[in-house]
C-alpha positions, 0 to 999 in steps of 0.5 A: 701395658706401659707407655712413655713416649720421647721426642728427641729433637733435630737430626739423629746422629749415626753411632760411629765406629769405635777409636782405638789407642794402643798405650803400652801393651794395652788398648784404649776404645773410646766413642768418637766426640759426635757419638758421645756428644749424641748419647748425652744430649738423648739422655738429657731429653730423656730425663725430663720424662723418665720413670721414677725407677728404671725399667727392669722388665722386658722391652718393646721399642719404636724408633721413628727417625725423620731425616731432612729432606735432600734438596732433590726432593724438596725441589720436586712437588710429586716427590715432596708429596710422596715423602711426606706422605711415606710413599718415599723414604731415606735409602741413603745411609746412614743405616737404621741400625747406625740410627737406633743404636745411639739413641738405644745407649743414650737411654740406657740406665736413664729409662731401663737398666740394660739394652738386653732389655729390649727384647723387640725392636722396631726402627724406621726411617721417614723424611720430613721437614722437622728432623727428630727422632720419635722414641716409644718404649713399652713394658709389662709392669710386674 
């Protein structure tokens, strides 16, 4: 079994919702400038540790994301205890999945070829006082 592991520093930016342009009789679709901006900064921690060739097996990803602490915990001694030891984690949005799937383009066709790749996907979210996103990919070597 194969493992690379990636930290992509500071907070973790949510895929947004596609915009639409109609020009003549045809539809423009291009990713909001946070979304895109996000999947280039991913990709750039990501080449710094990627393999010499891209995965082409199938893939088993991690996803950690450590979101910041809202004021109302890190006010409150039980509850900052509580989340930093995981008893206490994010339920406000953005969604996981929002999560995972700008980091999952930002390292296709820099680690792997395709996200169809993935064939098992695990996210999690988690609070703490150094936001991040902790990425593990794991691969079957042909």
């Amino acid at each position: 079994m194969n493992v690379l592991k990636i930290e992509i520093p500071g907070d973790v930016q949510a895929q947004q919702r596609p915009k639409f342009s109609r020009f003549g009789n045809g539809v423009s679709v291009r990713d909001p400038k946070e979304s895109k901006d996000y999947k280039s900064f991913v990709r750039l921690v990501a080449s710094q540790v990627a393999p010499e060739t891209l995965i082409t097996e199938d893939i088993k990803l991690t996803i950690d994301v450590y979101r910041k602490m809202p004021k109302a915990i890190s006010n409150s001694k039980k509850k900052l205890q509580q989340a930093l030891n995981g008893e206490l984690r994010p339920t406000t949005k953005p969604d996981i999945d929002n999560l995972a799937k700008g980091i999952k383009d930002g390292l296709s066709k820099v680690i792997w070829r395709d996200d169809s790749q993935v064939t098992e996907l695990i996210a999690r979210k988690w609070y703490s006082d150094n936001p991040r996103a902790e990425v593990t990919i794991e691969w079957h070597q042909k």
